[in-house]
Residue, then its C-alpha position, 0 to 999 in steps of 0.5 A: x334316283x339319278x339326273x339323266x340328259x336324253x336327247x330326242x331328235x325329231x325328223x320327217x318320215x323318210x318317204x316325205x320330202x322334206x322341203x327345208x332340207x331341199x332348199x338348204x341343201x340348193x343353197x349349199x350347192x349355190x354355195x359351192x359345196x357340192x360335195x354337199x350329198x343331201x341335207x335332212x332338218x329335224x329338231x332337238x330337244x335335251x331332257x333333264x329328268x330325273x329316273x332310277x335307270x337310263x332305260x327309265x330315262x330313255x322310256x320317259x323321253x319317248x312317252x314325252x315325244x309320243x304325247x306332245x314333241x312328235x307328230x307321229x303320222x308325219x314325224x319319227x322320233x329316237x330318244x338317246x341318254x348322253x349323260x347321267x349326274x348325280 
């Protein structure tokens, strides 16, 4: 078995308004960033788990995301592997 870092990025389901981004993206504008074209906001988690392969790895994080990071009927989640150790 190896050491893996998954990273599970977690958003709104694109036809929800996401009401932070919105208000992010007003303030850039405020701001004087207009080339600002939309802002979207989410969460990130980082994994470190321990799987025989980076598909087991990523397999792991999105049954994790299922069961308690992400709230499917509001929320998409996609699980990426950014490393592997030892």
């Amino acid at each position: 078995m190896s050491r893996y870092t998954v990273e599970v990025s977690v958003r709104l389901k694109p036809e929800l308004s996401d009401i932070q981004g919105q208000a992010v993206h007003a303030a850039l504008s405020e701001m004087g960033y207009a080339g600002v074209a939309s802002v979207s906001t989410g969460r990130l988690y980082s994994l470190e788990l321990e799987a025989a392969s980076r598909e087991e790895a990523e397999r792991t994080a999105e049954e994790i995301c299922a069961k308690i990071l992400r709230n499917s009927v509001i929320e998409t989640s996609t699980a990426v592997c950014v490393s592997e150790g030892q």
